[in-house]
C-alpha positions in Angstrom: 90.9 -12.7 -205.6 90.0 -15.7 -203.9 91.6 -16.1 -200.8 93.9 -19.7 -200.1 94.4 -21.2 -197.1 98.4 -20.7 -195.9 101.0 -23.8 -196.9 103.2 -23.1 -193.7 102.5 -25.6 -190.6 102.6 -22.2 -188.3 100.5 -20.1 -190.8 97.5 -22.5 -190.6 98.0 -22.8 -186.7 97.9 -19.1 -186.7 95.1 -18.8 -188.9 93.2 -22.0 -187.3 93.3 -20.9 -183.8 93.0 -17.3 -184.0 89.6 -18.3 -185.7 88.8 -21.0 -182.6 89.9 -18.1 -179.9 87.6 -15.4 -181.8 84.4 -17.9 -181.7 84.4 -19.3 -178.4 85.3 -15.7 -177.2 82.6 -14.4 -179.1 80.1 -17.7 -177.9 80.8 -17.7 -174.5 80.4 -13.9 -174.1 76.9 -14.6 -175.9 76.1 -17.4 -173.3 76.9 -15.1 -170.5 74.8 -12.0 -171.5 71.6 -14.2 -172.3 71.3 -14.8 -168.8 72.2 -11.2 -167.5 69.4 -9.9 -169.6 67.2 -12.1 -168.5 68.4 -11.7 -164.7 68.0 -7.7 -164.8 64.4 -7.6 -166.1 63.5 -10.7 -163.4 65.1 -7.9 -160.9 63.3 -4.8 -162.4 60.1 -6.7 -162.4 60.6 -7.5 -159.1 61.7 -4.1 -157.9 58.2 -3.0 -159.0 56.2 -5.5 -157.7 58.3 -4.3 -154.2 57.5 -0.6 -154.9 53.8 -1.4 -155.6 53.4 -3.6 -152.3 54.7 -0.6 -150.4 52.6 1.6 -152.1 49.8 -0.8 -151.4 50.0 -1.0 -147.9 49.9 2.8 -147.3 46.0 3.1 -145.8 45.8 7.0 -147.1 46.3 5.6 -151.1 43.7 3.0 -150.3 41.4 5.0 -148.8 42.1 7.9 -151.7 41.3 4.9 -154.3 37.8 4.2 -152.0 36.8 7.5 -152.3 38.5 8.3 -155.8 39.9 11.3 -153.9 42.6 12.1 -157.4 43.9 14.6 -155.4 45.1 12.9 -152.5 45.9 9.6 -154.9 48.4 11.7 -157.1 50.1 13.6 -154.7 50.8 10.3 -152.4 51.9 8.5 -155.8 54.1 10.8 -157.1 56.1 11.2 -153.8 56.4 7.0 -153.8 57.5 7.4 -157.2 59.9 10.3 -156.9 61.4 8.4 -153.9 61.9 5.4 -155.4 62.8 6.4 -159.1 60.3 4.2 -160.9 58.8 5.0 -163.9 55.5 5.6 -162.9 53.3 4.7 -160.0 50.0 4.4 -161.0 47.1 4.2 -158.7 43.1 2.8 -159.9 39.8 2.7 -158.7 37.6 -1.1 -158.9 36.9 0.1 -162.4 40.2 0.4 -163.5 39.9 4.7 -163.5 43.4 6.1 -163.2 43.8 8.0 -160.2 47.4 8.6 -160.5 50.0 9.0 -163.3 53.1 10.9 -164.2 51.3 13.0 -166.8 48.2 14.1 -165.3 46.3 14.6 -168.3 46.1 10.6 -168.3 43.9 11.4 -164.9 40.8 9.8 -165.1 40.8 7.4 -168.0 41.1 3.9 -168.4 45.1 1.9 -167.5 46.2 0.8 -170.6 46.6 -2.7 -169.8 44.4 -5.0 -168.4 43.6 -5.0 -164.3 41.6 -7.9 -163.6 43.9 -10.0 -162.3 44.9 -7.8 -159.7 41.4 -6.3 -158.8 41.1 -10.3 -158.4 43.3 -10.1 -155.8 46.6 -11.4 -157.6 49.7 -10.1 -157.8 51.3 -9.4 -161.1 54.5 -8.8 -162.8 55.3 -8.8 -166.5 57.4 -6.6 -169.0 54.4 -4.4 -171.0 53.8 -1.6 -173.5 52.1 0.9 -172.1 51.5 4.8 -172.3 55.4 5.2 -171.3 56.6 2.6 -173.7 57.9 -1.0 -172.5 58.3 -1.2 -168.9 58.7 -4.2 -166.1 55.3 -3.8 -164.0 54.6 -5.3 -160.9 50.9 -4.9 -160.2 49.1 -5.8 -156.5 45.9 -5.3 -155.5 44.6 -2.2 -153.2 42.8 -3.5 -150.1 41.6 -1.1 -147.1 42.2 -2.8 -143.4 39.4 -4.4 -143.9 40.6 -6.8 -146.6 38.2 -5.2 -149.1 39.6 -4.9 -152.9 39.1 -1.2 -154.0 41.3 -1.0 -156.9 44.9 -1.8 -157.6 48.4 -0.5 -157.7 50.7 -0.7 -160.7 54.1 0.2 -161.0 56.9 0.3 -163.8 60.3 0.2 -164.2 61.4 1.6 -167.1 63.2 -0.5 -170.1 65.5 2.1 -171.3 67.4 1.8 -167.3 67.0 -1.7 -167.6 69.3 -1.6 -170.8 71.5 1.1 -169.0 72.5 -1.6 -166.6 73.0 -3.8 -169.2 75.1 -1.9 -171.2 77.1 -0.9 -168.4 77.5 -5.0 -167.5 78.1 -5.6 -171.2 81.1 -2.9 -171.6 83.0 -5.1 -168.7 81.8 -8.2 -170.0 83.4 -7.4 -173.2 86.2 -5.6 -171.7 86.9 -9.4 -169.9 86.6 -10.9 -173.1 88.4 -8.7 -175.1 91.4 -9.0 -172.3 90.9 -13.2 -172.6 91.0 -13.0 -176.4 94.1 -11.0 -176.5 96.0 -13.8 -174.0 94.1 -16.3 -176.7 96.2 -14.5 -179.5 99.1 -13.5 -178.2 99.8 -17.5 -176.8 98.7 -18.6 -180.2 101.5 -16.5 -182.4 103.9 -17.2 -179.7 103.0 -21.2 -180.3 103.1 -20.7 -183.9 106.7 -19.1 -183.8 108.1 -22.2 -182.0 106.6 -24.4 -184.1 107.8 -22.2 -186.9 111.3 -22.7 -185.5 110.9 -26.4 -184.6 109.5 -27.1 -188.3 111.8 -24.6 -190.2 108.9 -23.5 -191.9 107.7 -25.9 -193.8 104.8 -26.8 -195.6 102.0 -29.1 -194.7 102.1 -30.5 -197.9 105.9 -31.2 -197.7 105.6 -33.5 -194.5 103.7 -36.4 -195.8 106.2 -36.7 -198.8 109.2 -36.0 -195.9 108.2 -39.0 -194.2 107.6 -41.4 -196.6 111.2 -40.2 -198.4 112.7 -40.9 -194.8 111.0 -44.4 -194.3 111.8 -44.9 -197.9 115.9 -44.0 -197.5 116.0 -45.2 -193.6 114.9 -48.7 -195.0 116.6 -48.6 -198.4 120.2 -47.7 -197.5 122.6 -50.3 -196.2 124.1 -48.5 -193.5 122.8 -49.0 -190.0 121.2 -45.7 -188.6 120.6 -45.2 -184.7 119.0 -41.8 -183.6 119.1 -41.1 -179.9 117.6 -38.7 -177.9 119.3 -36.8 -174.8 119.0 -39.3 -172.3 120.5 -42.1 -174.7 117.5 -44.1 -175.6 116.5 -45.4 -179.1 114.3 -43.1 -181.0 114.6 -44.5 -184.4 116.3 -47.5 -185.9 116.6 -48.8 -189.3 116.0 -52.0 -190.7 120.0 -52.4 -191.0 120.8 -51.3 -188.1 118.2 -53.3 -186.2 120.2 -56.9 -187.7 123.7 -55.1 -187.2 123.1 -55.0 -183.4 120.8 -57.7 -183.0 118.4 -55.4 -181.6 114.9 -56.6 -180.5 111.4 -55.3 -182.0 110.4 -53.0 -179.1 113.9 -51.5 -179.0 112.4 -47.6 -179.4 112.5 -45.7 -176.3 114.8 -47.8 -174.9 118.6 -47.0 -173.6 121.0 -48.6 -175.4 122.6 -49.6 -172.1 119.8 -52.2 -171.7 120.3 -53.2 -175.7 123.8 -54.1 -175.7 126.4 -55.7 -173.4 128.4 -53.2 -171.8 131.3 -52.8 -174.2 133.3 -50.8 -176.4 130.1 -50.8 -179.0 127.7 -49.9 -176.3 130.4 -46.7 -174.9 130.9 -45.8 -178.7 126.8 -45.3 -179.4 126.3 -43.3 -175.8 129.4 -41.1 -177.0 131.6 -41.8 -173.7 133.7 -43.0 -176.2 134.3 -40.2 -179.3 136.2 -40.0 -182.6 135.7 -40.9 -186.2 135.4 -44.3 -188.1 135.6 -46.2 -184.8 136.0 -50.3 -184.7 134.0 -52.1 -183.1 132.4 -55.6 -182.7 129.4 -57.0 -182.3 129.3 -61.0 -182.1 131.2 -62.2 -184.8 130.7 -58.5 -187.3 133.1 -55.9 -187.3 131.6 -52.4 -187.5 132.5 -49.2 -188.4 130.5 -46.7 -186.3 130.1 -42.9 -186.2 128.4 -40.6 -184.0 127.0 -37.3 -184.6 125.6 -35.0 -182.0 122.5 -33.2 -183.4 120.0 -30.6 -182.0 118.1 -31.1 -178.3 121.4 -33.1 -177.3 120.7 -36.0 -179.1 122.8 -38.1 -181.3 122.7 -40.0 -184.8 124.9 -43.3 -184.9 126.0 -44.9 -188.6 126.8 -48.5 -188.5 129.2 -49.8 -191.2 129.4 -53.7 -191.8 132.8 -54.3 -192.1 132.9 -57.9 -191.5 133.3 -58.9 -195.8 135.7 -56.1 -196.0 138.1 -57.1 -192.9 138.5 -60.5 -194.4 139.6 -59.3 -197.6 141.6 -57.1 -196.2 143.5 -59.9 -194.0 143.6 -61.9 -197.1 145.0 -59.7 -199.1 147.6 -58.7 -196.4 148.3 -62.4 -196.6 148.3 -62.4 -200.5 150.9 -60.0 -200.1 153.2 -61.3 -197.2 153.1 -64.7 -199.9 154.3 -62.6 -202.8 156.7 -61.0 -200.7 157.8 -64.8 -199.5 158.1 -65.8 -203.3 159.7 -62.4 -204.3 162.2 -63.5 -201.5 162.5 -67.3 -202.6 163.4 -66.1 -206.5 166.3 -64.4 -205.0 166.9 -67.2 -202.6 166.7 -69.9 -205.9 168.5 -67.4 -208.1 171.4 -68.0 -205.9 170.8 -71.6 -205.7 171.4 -72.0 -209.2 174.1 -69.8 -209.2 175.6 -71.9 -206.9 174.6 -75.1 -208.6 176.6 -73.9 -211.8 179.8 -72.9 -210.1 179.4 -76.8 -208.8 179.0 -78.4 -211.7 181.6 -75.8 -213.3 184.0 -76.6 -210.5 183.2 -80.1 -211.7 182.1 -81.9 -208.1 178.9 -83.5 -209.3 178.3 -85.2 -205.8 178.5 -81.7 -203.8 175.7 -80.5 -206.5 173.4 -83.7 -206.4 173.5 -83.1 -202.8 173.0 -79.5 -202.6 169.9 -80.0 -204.7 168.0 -82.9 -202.5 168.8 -81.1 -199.8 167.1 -77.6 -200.9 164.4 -79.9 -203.4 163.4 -81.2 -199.9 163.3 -78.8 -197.2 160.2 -77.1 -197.7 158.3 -80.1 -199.2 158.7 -81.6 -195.8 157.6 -79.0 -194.0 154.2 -79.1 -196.0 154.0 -82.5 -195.7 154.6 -82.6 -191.8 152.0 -80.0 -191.7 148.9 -81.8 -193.9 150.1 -85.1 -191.7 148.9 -83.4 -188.7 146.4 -81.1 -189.8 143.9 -83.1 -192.0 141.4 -80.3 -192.3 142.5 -78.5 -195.5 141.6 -75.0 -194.6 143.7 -75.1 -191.5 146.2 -76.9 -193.1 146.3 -74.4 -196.3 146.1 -71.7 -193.8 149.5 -72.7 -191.2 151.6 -73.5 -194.8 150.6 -69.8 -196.0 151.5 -68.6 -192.6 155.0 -71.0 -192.6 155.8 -69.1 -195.7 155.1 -65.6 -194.3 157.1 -66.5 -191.2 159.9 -67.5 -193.3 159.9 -64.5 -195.4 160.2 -62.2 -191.8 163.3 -64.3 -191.0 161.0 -66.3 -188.2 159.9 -69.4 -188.2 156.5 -71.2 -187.4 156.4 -75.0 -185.8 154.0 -77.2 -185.2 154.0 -78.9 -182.0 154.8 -82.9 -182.6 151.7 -83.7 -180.0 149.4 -81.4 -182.6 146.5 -83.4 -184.5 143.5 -81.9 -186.0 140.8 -84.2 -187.7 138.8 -83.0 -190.8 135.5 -82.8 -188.7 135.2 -79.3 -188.0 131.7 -78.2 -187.1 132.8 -73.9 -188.5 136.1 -74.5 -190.3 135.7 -70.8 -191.0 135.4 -69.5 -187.6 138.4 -71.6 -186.7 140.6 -70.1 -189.6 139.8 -66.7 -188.0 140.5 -67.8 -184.7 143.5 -69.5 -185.7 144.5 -66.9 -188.5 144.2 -64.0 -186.1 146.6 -65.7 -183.0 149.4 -66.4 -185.0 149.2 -63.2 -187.2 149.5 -61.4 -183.5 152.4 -63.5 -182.5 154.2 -62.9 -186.2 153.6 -59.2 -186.1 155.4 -58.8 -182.4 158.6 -60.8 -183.5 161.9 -60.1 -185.6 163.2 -63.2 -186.2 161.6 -65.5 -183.7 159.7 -68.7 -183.3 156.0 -69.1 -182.8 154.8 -72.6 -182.0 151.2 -74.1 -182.5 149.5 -77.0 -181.2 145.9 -78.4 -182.0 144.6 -81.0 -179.9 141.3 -83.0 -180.3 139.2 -83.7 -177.2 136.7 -85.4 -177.9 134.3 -82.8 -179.6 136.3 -80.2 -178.3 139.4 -78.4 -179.4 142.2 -77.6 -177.9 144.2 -74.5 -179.4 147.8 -73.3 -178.3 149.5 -70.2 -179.6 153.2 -68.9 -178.3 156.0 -67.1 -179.4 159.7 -65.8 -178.2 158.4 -62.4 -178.3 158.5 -59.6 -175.3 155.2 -61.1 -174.2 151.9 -59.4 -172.4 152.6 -57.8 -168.7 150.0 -59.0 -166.4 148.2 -55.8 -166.2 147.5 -55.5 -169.8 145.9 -59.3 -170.3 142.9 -58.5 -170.5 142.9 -55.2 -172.1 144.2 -56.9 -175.2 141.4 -58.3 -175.8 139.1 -54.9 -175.6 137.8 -53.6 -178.8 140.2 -50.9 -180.6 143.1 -51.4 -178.3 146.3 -51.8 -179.9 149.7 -50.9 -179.3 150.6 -51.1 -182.8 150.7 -48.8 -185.5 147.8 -49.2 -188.1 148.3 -49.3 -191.3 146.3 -46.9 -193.8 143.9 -49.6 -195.2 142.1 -50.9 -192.2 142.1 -50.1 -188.4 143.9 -52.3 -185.5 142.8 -53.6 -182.5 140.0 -55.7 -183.4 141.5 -59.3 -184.0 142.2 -60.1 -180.6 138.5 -58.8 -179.6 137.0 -61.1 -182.8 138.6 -63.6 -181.4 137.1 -63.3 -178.0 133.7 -63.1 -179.3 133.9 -66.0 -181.7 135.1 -68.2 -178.7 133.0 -67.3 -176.4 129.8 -67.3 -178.5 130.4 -71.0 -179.1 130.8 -71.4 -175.0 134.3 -71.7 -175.1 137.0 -69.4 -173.3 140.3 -68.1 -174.1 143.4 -66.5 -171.9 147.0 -65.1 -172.3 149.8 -66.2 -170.1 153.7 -66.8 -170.4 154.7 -69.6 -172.4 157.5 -71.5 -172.5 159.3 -69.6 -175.1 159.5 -66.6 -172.7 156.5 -64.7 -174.9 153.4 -64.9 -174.7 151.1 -67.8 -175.0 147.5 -67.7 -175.6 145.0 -71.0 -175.1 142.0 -71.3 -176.5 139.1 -73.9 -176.0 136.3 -74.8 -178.2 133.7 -77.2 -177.2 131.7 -78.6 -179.5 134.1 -77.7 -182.1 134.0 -81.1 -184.3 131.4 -83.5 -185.4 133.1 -86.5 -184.3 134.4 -87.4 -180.9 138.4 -88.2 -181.2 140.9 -89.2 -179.1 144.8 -87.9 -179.8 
């Protein structure tokens, strides 16, 4: 069958370096016996080129070579050569007659290989065939004390202890190799089990499509998506999330303590804060944000834009504090007629003409007082839905007689939130109270005043009321509490303006607010 190469990441890292350990074992044990064999028969040539000087320089072998005395040639040799364990020692006359040899028979003929460059005088080594098979020869000439040439001496080493030594350096050469090869393996399946456990053992071919089905569904969704490594800092973040947070382009690898203003948002991504489904705000966006610890100690943050959704929601809590008003006002004008009949029944036509002017009027005036003040029609829309809720809760909402707001606002929507959010704090914290508000122009700059008879805000909770998710209220099931007080913080001071909680004159609380820059036109009250 033919053989595939493995799908699994740590299969092919197996397979791939087990194959890169095995051939730069196998090479670098190469490279280091080339030398070695050529180092030992540099030292055996050498060791007979010693042996033959030695032999050279003993006067009774050169006078035995002057005389071709065999006899005394042979018997000197083969003691030189016994002594030393060489091969052979061989011993010739100026015609290059054999006067020694290990096998005498080989007395008295011709060396096998040629002796004119010694019997020139120069010293020789080289790795031969000869009579005894391939041997390292070191050849010298044979001078008496005279100086004069009268033969030479040669002398072998032979190759098969050459290639003993060898083999003896080879078994611990490959013994050392053998020993590296097996660390080679063994690290290599214990890095390809980790990284079979780091990539649960999956298939090259499945992490190109992996990653372009994450960049895909990272950038497609509309959630925000933060993922965090141990030490807090930003290892991915998605398109969303990136405009959610108002996070800049080189925000990976950064902590998200040097991203965000130290806040309820910035506690709630580092997970000093915990839970589930937790508000928070971010300039003028209300988020939903949940943290999940993963592997490695690191975290993945969802990001919920719930800006759209909160003002629905208060509008349709406002939708349905107004129905409740005009569910309470067809009782209220039930009765009225009621008591309109029995009038006219009773027969006092004036009591009834002024019964009706006097309810016909009440509430008219009160809208009129309001749109005489408040020019700008979504504030003044606004306060006359809010008179009616305030009504309906047995409480009552006032403008202050000094109040004047022109129809030049620069954001009328930010100031309905503003606005909106106050007084829907000060109606939720009374049972049958007052709240007052008063609008002055300064200028460009407005001038907001918010109290109420309620039980007020101690001193030590002033500015806590204004932190993200704080609320001592019950929330209802359809949204969270504890964020309009913070929204309104941020949309103030975003536009450079400021806003604070004291006592008021009504013995509640009383929160001022200041907008600069708030209308197009400067005005004077």
């Amino acid at each position: 069958m033919r053989p595939h190469w493995p799908r699994r990441v740590f299969a092919q890292l197996l397979l791939s370096q087990t194959v890169v350990t095995v051939g730069v074992t196998a090479v670098t044990a190469g490279l280091f016996l080339a030398p070695v064999s050529r180092e030992l028969d540099h030292d055996a040539k050498q060791r007979a080129l010693s042996i033959a000087q030695s032999t050279a320089a003993d006067e009774v072998i050169a006078r035995a070579a002057a005389n071709r005395d065999a006899v005394a040639a042979q018997r000197n040799a083969e003691q030189i050569r016994l002594a030393t364990g060489a091969s052979f020692v061989v011993v010739t006359d100026l015609e290059g007659t054999r006067l020694s040899h290990p096998d005498p028979a080989r007395i008295g003929f011709r060396v096998s290989t040629d002796p004119e460059p010694a019997l020139r005088g120069e010293s020789v080594t080289a790795i031969q065939q000869g009579t005894l098979g391939r041997t390292a020869r070191g050849k010298v000439p044979l001078r008496l004390a005279d100086g004069r040439i009268v033969g030479e001496v040669s002398v072998g080493i032979s190759d098969d202890s050459i290639r003993r030594r060898l083999l003896s350096m080879v078994t611990g050469i490959l013994l050392c190799a053998g020993a590296g090869l097996a660390a080679g393996l063994l690290a290599t399946l214990v890095l390809a089990r980790r990284l079979k456990r780091r990539t649960h053992n999956i298939a090259v071919a499945d992490i190109a499509a992996l990653l372009v089905e994450r960049e895909a569904m990272l950038h497609g969704i509309r959630e925000g998506m933060v993922a965090l490594d141990r030490r807090g800092r930003v290892r991915l973040a998605n398109d969303e999330a990136v405009r959610l947070l108002a996070l800049p382009a080189d925000c990976t690898g950064r902590a998200i303590d040097e991203l965000l203003p130290p806040g309820r948002l910035a506690e709630v991504l580092t997970g000093r804060i915990a839970g589930t489904d937790l508000p928070a705000v971010r300039d003028d966006r209300v988020l939903v944000v949940n943290r999940m610890a993963t592997e490695h100690d690191g975290a993945v943050v969802t990001l919920r834009d719930r800006t759209e959704l909160e003002a629905l929601v208060r509008e349709l809590d406002t939708t349905r504090s107004l129905t409740e008003a005009l569910r309470a006002q067809d009782h209220e004008h039930a009765n009225r007629m009621h008591t309109l009949l029995g009038l006219l029944e009773l027969g006092r036509h004036e009591q009834a003409a002024e019964f009706i002017s006097e309810q016909s009027g009440s509430h008219a005036a009160v809208a009129a007082r309001i749109a005489e003040q408040v020019q700008d029609p979504h504030v003044a829309a606004l306060l006359a839905g809010k008179a009616a809720v305030a009504a309906e809760r047995g409480s009552r909402l006032e403008i202050t007689p000094d109040s004047h707001l022109p129809d030049a606002a620069v954001d009328p929507r930010a100031l309905v939130t503003v606005l909106g959010n106050l007084v829907d704090n000060a109606l939720d914290v009374l049972s049958g109270g007052v709240v007052t508000v008063a609008l002055r122009a300064r200028g460009d700059a407005l001038l907001i005043e918010v109290a109420d008879s309620g039980p007020g805000v101690p001193p030590e909770l002033r500015e806590r009321i204004f932190e993200e998710g704080w609320t001592d209220k019950a929330a209802p099931a359809h949204r969270p509490r504890g964020l309009g007080l913070a929204l309104v913080r941020r949309l103030v001071e975003r536009s450079g303006g400021r806003v604070a909680v004291d006592q008021g004159p009504l013995g509640g609380a009383r929160f001022g607010v200041e907008l600069p820059e708030a209308l197009h036109a400067v005005v004077t009250a």
